[in-house]
MDTraj code that builds the backbone (N, CA, C; nanometers):
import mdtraj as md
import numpy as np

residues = "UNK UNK UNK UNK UNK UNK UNK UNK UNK UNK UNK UNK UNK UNK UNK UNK UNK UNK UNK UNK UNK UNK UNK UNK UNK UNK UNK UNK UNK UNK UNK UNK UNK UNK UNK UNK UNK UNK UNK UNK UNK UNK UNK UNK UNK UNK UNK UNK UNK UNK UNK UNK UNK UNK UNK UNK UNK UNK UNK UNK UNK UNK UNK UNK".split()
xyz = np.array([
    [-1.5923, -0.9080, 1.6776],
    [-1.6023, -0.9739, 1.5471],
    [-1.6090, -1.1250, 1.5666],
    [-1.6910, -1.1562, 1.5349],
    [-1.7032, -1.3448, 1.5303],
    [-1.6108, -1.4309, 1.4260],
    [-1.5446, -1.5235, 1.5181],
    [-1.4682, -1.5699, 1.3973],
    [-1.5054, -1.6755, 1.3307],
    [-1.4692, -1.7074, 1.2510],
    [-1.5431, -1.8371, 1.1304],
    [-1.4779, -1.9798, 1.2224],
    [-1.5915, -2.0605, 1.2195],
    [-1.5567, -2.1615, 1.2471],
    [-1.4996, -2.2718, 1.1530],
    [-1.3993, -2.3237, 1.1573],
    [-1.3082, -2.3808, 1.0504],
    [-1.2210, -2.5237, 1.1520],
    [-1.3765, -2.6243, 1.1725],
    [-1.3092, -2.7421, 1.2013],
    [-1.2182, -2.8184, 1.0939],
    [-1.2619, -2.8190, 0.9591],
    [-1.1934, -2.9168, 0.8674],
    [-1.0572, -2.8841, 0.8348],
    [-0.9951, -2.7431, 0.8420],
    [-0.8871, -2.7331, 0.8195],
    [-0.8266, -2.7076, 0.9394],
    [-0.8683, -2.7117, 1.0922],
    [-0.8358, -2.6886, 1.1948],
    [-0.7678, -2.5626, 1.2467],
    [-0.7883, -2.4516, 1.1438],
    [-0.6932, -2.3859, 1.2127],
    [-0.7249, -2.3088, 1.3251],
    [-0.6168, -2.2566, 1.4079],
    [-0.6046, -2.2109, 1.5437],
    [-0.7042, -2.0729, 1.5399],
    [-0.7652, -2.0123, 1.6152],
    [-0.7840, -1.9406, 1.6888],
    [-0.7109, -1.7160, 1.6533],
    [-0.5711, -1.7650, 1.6508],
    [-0.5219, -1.6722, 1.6639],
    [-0.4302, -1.6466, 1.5155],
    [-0.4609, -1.7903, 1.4246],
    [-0.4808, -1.7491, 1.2751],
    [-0.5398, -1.6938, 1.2432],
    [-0.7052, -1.7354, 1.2857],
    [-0.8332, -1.7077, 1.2001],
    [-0.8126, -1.5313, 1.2491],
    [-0.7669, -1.4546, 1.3593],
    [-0.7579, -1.3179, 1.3668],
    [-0.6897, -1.2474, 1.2865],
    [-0.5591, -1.3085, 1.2335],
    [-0.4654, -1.2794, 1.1913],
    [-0.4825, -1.2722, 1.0610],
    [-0.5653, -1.3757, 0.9394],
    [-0.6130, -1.3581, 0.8637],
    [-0.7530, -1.3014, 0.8476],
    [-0.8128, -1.2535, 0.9500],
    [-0.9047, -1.1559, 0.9362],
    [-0.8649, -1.0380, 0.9141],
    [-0.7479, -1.0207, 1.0161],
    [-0.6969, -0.8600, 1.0470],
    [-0.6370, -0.8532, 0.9330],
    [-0.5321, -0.8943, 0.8297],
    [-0.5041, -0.9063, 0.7224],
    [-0.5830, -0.8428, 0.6077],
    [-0.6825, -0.9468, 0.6228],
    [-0.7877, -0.9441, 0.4776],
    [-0.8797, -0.7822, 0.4968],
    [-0.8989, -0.6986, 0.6282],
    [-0.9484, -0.5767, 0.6864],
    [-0.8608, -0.4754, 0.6032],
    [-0.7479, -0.5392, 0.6239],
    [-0.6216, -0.4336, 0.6190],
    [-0.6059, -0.3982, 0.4711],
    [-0.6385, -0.4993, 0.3852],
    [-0.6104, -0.5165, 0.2419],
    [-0.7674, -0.4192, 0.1749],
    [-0.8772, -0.4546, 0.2434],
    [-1.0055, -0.3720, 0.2189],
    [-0.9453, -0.2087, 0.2319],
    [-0.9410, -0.2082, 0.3637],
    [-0.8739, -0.0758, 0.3697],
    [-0.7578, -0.0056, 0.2847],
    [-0.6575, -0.0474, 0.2526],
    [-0.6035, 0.0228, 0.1629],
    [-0.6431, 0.0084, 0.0321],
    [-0.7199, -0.0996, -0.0178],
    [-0.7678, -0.0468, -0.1869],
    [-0.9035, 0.0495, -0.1796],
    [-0.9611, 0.0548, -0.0407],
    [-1.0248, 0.2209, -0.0516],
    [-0.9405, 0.3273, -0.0276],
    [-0.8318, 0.3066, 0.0031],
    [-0.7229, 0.4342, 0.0238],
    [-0.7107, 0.4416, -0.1087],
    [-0.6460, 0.3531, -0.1900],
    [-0.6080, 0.3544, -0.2901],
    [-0.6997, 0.4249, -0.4145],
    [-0.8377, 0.4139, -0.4042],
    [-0.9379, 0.4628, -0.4612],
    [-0.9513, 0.6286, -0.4465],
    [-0.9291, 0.6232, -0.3468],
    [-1.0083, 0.7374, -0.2523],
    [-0.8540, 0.8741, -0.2651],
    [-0.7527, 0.8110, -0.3178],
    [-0.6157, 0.8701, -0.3027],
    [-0.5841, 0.9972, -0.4133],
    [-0.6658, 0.9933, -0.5200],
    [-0.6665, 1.0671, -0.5544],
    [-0.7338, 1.1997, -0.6130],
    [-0.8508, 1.1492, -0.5467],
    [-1.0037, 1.2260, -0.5251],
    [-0.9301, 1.3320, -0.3995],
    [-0.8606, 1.2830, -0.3274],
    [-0.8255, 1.3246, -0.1359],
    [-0.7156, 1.4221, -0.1624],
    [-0.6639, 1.3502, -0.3077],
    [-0.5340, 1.4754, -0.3457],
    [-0.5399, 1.6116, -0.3911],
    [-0.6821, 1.5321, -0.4985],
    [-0.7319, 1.6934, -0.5276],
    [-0.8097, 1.7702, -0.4513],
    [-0.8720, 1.7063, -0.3663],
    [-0.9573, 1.8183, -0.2271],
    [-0.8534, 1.9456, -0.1571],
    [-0.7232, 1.8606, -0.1418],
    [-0.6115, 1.9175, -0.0998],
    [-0.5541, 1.9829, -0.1600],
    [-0.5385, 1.9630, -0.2615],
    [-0.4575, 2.0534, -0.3850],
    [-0.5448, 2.2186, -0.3650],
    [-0.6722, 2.2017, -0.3823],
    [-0.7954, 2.2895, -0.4156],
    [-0.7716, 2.3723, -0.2960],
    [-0.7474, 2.2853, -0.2146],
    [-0.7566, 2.3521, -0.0187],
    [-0.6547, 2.4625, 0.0039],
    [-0.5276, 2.3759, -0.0706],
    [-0.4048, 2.4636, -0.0245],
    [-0.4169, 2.6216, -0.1316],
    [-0.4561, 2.5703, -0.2314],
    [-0.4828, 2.6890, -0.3661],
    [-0.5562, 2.7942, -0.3556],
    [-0.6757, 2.7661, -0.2760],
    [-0.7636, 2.8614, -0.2359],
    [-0.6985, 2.9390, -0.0859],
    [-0.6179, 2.8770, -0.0265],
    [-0.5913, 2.9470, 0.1166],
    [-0.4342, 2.9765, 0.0672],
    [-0.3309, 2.9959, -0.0804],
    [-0.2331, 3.0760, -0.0721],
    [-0.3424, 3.1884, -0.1572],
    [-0.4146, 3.1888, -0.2235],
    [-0.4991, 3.2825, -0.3064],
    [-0.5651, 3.3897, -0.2073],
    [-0.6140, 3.3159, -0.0933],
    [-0.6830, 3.3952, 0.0099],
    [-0.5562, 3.5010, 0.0597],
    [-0.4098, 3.4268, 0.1024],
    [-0.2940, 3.4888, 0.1516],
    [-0.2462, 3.5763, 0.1278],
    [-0.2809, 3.5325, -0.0492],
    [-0.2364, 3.6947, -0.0966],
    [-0.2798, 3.8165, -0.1678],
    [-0.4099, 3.7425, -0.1451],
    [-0.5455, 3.9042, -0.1550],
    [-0.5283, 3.9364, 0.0258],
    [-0.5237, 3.8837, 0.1189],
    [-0.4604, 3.9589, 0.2164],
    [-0.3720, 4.0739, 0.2084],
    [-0.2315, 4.0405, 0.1453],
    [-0.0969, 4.1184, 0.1315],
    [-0.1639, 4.2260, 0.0637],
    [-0.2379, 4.1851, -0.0632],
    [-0.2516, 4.3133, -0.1333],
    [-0.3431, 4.4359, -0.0754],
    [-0.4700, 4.3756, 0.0155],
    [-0.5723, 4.4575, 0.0800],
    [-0.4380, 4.5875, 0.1856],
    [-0.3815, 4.4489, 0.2860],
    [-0.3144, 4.5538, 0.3827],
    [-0.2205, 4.6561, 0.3512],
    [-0.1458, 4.6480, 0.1767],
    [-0.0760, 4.7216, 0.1671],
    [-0.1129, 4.8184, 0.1054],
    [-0.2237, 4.8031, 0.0468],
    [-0.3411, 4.9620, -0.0314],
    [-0.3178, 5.0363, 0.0665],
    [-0.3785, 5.0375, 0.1997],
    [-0.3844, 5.1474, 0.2918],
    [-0.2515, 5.1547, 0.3858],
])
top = md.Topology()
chain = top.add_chain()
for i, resn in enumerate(residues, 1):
    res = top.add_residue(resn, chain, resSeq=i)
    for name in ("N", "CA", "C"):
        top.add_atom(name, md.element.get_by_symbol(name[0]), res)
traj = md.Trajectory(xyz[None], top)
């Protein structure tokens, strides 16, 4: 990643990372944040369909 060159306010080197890595970090969680409850219901759906699957299992094996 190239860092911004910032003679006028001088700052160091291992700021300009630090407020990069920062400002990355902040991108990243307001797409978590977006994405958090779209991801909940995929899961919700996931777990619903595989106890539903679990227990048309129980019922198949105990017919016979």
């Amino acid at each position: 990643m190239k860092l911004i060159k910032n003679t006028k306010n001088n700052i160091s080197l291992k700021t300009q990372e630090v407020i990069i890595y920062n400002y990355s970090l902040i991108n990243l969680l307001s797409m978590f944040k977006k994405n958090i409850t779209s991801l909940f219901n995929i899961g919700f759906l996931n777990f619903s369909t595989y106890q539903q699957a679990h227990y048309n299992n129980h019922i198949l094996l105990n017919k016979y």
